[in-house]
N, C-alpha and C positions, 0 to 999 in steps of 0.2 A: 583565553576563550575556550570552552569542553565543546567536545567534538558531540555534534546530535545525533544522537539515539533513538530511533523511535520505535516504540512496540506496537505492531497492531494489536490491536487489545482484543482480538475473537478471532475464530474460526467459523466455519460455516455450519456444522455439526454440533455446536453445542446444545446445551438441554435447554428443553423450551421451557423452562420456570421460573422466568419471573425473577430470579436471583443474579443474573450478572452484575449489576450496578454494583451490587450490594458486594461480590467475590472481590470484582476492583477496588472499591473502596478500601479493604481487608489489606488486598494486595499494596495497595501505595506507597508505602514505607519500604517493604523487601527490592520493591524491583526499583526502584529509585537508590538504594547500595546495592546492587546488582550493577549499577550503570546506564539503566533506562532513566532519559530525564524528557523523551516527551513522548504520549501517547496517542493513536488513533482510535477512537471507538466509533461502534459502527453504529447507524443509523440509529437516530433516536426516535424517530416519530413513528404515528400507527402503519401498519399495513395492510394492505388487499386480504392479508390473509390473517392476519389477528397474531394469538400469541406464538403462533407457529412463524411467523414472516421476520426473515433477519432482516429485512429491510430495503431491498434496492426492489421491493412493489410498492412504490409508494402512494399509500391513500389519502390520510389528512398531514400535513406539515405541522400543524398547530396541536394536534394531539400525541404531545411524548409519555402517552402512561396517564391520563387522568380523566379519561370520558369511556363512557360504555359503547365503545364501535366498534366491529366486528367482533362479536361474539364475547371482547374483553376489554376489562380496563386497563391494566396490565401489557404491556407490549412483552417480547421476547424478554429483552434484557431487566424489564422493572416498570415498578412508576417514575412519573415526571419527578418528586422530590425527591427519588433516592437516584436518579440522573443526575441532579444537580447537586445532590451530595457527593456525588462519586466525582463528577469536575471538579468542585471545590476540594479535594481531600487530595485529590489528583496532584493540582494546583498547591498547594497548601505545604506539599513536601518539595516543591522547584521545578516542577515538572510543567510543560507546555503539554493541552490539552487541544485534540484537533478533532473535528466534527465532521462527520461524514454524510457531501448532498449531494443529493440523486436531482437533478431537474431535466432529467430525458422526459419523464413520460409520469403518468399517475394511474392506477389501477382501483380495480373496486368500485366504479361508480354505481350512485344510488337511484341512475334510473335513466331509461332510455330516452332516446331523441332521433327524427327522422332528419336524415342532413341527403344532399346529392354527395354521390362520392365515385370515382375513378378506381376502377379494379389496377394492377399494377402486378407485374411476373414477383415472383419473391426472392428471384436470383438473379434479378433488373430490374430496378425501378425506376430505368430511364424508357422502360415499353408496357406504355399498358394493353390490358388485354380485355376492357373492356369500355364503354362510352360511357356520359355522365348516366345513373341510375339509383334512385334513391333505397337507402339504405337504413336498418335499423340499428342504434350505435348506441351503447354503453359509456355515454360521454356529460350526463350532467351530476356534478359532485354537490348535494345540499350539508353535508356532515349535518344530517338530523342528530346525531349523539352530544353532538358539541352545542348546537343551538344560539352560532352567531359568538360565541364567547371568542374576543380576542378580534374576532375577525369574520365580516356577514357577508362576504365575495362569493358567489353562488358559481362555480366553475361549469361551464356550456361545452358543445363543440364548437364555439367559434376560437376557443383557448388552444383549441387541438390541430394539428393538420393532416392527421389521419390513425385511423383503428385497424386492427387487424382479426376483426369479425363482425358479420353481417347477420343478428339475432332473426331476423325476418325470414334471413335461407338458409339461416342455420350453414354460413359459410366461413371457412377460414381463411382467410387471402392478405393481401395488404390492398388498402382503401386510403387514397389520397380525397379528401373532400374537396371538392369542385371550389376553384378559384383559389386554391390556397398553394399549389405546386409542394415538391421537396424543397428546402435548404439545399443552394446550388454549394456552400462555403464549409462541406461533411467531407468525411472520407470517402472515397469512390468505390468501397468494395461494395457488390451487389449493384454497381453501378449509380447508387445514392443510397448514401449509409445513414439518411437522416431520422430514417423510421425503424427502432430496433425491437419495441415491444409496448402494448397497452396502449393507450392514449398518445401520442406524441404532443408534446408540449410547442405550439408554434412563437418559438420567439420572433416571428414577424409581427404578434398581434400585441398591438402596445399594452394593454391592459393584461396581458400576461406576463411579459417583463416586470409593471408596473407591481400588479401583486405578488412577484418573486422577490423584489426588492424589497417592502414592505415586510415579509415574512424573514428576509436577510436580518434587517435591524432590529424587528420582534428578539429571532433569536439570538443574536451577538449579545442586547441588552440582556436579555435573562439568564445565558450560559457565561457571558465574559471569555467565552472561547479565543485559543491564541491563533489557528489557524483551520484552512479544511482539507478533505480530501475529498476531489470532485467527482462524481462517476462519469462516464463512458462520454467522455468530453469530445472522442470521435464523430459523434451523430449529433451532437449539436454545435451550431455555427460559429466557428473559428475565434470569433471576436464576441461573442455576444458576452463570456465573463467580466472582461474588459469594466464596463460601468458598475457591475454589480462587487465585483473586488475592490476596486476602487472606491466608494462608497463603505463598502465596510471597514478598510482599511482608515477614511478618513473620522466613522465614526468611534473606531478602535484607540485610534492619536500612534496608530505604529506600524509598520511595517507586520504583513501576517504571514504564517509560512503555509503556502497551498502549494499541493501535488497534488495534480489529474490523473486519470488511467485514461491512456490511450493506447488500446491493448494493439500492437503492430509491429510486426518483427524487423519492417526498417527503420533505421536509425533517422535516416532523411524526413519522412513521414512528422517526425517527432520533431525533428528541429521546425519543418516546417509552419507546426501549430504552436510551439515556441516563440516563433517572431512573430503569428497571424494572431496569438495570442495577447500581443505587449509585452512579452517575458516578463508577465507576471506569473507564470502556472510552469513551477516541474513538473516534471513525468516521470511516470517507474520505469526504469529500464526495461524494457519488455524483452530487446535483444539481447542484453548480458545473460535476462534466463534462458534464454535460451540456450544461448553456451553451455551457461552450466548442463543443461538438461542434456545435451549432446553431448558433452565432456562424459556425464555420467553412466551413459548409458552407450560408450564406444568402446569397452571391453580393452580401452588405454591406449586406444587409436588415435585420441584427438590430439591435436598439437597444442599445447599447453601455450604455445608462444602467440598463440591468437585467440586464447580466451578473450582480450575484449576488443575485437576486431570487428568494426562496424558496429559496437555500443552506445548509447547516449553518456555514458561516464568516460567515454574518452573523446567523443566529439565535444560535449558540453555541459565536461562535469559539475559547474556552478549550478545545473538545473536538472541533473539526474538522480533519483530517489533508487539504491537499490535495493534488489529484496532477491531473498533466495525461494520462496514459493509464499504464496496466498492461499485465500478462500478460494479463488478461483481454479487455480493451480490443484488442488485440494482432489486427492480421487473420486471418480465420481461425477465431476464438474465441467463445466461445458468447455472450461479452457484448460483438462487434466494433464500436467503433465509435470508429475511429483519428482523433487530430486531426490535421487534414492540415498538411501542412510549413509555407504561407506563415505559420499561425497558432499553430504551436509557441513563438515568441519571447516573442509575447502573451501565451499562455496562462504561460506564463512568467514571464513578470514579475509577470503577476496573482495569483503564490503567491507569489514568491521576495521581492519586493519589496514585501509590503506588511504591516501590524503583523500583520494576525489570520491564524491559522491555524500549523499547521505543517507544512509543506512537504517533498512526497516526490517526487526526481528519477527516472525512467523509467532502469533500466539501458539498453535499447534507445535513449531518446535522448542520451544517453551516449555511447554506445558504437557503434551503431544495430546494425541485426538483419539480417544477411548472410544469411540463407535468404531472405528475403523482398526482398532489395537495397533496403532502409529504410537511409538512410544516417545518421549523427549528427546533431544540431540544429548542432553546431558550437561557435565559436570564443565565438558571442555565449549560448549557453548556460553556457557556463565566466565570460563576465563577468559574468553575472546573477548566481551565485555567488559570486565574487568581492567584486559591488555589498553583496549581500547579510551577508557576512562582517566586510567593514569600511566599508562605511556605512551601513547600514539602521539609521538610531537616529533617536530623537527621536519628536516628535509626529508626526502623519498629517493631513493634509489632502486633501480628493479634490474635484477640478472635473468631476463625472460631469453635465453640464450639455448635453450635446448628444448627438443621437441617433447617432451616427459620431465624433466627435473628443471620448475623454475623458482626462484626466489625476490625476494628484494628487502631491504632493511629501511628502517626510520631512525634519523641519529639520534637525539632523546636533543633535549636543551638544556643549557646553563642551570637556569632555573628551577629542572626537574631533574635533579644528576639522576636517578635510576633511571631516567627516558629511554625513551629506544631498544630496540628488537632487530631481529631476522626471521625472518619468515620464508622455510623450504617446504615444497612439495611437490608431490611426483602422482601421476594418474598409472602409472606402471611398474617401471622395477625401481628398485632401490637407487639411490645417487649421493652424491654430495656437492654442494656448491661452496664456494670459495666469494666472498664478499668482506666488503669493510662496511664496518658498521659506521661508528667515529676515533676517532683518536679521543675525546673525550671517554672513552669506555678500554684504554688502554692498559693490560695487565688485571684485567678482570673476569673472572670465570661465566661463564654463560651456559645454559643447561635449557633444556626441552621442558617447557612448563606443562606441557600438556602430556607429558613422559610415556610420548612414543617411542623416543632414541634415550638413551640413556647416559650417551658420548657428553663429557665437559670440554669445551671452549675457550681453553684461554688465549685472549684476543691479544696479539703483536700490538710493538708503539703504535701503528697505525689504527689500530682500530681492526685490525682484519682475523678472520677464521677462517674453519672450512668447516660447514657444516650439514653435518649426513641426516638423510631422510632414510625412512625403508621402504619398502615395496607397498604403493597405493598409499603412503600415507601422508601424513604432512605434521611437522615440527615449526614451533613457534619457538626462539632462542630467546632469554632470557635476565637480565642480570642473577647471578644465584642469588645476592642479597636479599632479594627481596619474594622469592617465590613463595616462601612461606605464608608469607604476608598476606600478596595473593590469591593464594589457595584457599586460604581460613576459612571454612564455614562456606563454602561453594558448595559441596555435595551436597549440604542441609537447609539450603536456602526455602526449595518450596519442596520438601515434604510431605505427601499427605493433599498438596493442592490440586 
């Protein structure tokens, strides 16, 4: 079975023209021998803000690129048929294709409506701070552009259970609409976290579940998507994916792979909407980055032996997606908090490279993010991938034994004699760790693929070495046999891209 890869396929910064569908497309072939074999891409449909909106404002769901709304036909990344080319081309080379849905809230409506609504503190929305009073809201969705095509459901504020502006006084606040309360079954920061922006979408109102469902099977039918990636599954209700996964799942005939963001730095939090969820829905590890993010920015303070200390990939790694930074993460952004360069490799290998988890590569460190002059992680990013493709097998062993210098090995398997690695690093001075790889790798030379260290390896009957790091860096050990191999055409992969 190959171990999953997933690339998110954008950044937050990319150019607003219309061409991404089209660069992926290009891309399908390279990063599928690179080691990527499933990708996320990011919202397809229109947005509040046209071809400028990456997508988590969501406007029309039915319109991915082929109606004149908002100002274009065109979304950010393309039209709707060169989306569906870019899935199928995706698809086409072996690659799983997962679809990115926003169902917190909707933006951009095309016209107001007087509803009663509840003012509410914005740093408590278990106290309001005002009596029932009618208000002017930005709540009923006609998509005059579209004109019923696909779909004539006319979105009201009864769909909604609350806005966070009052057109009439010209006021910014949170507004719960009278008789509709928060979702008791959200995160509790802000003391109900069920309102986070726009419209909030009430999955209490059956006819709004009803027309999410609908729009489910609209596009499962049309993309043939293999799974999704859910937004900000904190603020809305525990359970409500539950029937809607289910359902796609059964009109799919398979099992789908969906990961949530549930951006939260306890691990608990996370397990909890795990079980409230059905443990149908991963989650990104939010506290692993954080480590990282601490790790990298402690000046080689942090104990390496508690990188994943209180993580969702070591409470419950069957359902942990990890990622070294996002859009989110991304400078600049409301959740910024970027792993700096020396410790991208690390951070690296600490998903790509080890059994649990499944691992999500940064389009930006990929590719890196020319607005910002963030350049690629590089040559030794693409060998991680590589490592990880054709040799990540066997058992795991970890020598997390010192506060600065930790390592651990994977033994390789029968059936892959080059298999298996060692993997040392150190967030401070130089070290060397002492590990058995397998006795299968007995009398065989091992070398630093990533040629930090330059020291060869020859492993005892047992399988065992001693193998040096330098100061801040980290070594991946190697069969020598095969590093060539490996290496081939790495530098040159996306040139120019």
């Amino acid at each position: 079975m190959k171990n999953r890869t997933i690339l998110q396929g954008f950044e937050w910064y990319l150019p607003a023209d219309g061409k991404h569908w089209q660069r992926l497309t290009e891309l399908a072939e390279k990063l599928q021998k690179i080691g990527i074999n499933s990708v996320w891409l990011p919202p397809a449909y229109k947005g509040a803000n046209g071809i400028e909106d990456v997508g988590y404002a969501p406007y029309d769901l039915y319109d991915l690129g082929e109606f004149d709304q908002k100002g274009t036909i065109t979304t950010k990344y393309g039209t709707k048929n060169e989306y569906l080319e870019c899935v199928q081309a995706l698809k086409k080379v072996g690659m799983e294709v997962y679809g990115d849905i926003v169902f917190d809230h909707f933006m951009g409506a095309d016209e107001e409506e007087t509803v009663s609504a509840i003012k509410y503190r914005p740093d408590n929305r278990t106290i309001p701070t005002s009596g029932e009073e009618e208000i002017s809201a930005w709540t009923k969705f006609t998509f005059p552009g579209r004109n019923h095509q696909y779909n004539d459901y006319i979105w009201t504020w009864r769909n909604f259970s609350g806005v966070d502006y009052d057109d009439r006084r010209q006021d910014h606040g949170i507004f719960n609409f009278s008789g509709k309360g928060w979702e008791p079954e959200v995160d509790q920061e802000n003391g109900n976290f069920d309102y986070l922006m726009g419209c909030n979408l009430d999955m209490e109102y059956p006819e709004t579940v009803q027309q999410l469902d609908k729009w489910g099977e609209w596009y499962q039918r049309l993309t043939d998507i293999d799974g999704y990636r859910l937004d900000a599954v904190k603020h809305i209700r525990f359970n409500y994916f539950v029937e809607w996964l289910l359902n796609r799942r059964k009109e799919k005939g398979k099992v789908l792979f969906v990961v949530g963001e549930y951006w939260h730095g306890d691990y608990k939090k996370l397990m909890n909407y795990i079980d409230s969820s059905g443990t149908l829905i991963s989650l990104f590890d939010v506290p692993l980055h954080y480590r990282f993010y601490e790790a990298a920015n402690s000046d080689g303070r942090f104990d390496m032996r508690n990188i994943f200390a209180g993580t969702l990939v070591k409470e419950r790694s069957e359902w942990a997606v990890t990622f070294v930074d996002n859009h989110d993460t991304q400078q600049g952004q409301s959740l910024e908090s970027w792993i700096a360069g020396w410790f991208k490799v690390h951070a690296y290998a600490l998903i790509l490279l080890r059994k649990a988890g499944t691992p999500v590569v940064f389009w930006g460190d990929l590719f890196g993010i020319p607005t910002q002059n963030v350049n690629p992680v590089g040559k030794n990013l693409e060998l991680l991938l590589k490592i990880r493709e054709k040799l990540a097998y066997g058992s795991e062993m970890d020598y997390f034994d010192d506060p600065d210098v930790v390592g651990w090995i994977r033994t390789g398997t029968f059936d892959r004699e080059t298999s298996g690695y060692a993997v040392v690093m150190t967030n401070a001075k130089a070290g060397a760790k002492n590990m058995t790889i397998s006795a299968l790798h007995a009398g065989k030379v091992f070398v630093d693929i990533l040629g930090n260290n330059s020291t060869k390896i020859m492993l005892d009957e047992s399988g065992s070495g001693t193998f040096p790091v330098n100061d801040g860096a980290i070594s991946v050990y190697v069969n020598e046999e095969i590093v060539e191999k490996l290496s081939k055409g790495v530098t040159e992969t996306f040139v120019g891209k």
